[in-house]
N, C-alpha and C positions, 0 to 999 in steps of 0.2 A: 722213616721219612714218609713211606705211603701210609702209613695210618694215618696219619696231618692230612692226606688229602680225601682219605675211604677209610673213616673209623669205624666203620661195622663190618670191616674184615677181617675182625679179632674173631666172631664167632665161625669162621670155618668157611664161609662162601668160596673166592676164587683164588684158593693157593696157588694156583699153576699162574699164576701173573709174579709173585715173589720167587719160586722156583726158576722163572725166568729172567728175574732177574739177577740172582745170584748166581746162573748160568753164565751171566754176561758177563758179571763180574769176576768169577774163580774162574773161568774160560778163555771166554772168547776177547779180553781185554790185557790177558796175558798173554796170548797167542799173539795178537796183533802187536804187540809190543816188540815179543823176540824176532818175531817175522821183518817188521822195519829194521830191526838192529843186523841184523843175519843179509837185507838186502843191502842196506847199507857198506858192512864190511865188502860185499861182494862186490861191489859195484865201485870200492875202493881199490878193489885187487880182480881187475877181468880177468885177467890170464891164471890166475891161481883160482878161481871160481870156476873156469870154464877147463883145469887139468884137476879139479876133487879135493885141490890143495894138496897135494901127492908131494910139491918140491919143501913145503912152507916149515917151520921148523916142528917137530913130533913131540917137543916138550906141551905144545898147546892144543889139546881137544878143541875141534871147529866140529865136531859132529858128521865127520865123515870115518866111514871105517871099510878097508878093503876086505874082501870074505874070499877065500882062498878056499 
């Protein structure tokens, strides 16, 4: 899709702008996705976000884990 707009970044010029964006892409747009869903769940359950999910049932990984 950036060639259609800078077709003579076939020969080598400014990688670190494609690099950037497939940063954003394999990164920071997946981040931000489970980040809404993870604040969301929380904010559906204050009391179980604010005790680590300690009481919540243990068949379900919430990505909390005690270290003993």
């Amino acid at each position: 899709m950036t060639l259609l707009f800078f077709p003579d970044w076939t020969n080598g010029l400014p990688s670190d702008f494609l690099i950037l964006h497939f940063f954003v892409g394999a990164v920071i747009f997946p981040f931000n996705m489970i980040h809404a869903k993870a604040r969301k769940i929380d904010s559906q359950n204050p009391q179980e976000a604010a005790n680590g999910y300690k009481n919540s049932d243990n068949a379900t990984f919430f990505g909390y884990e005690e270290i003993n």
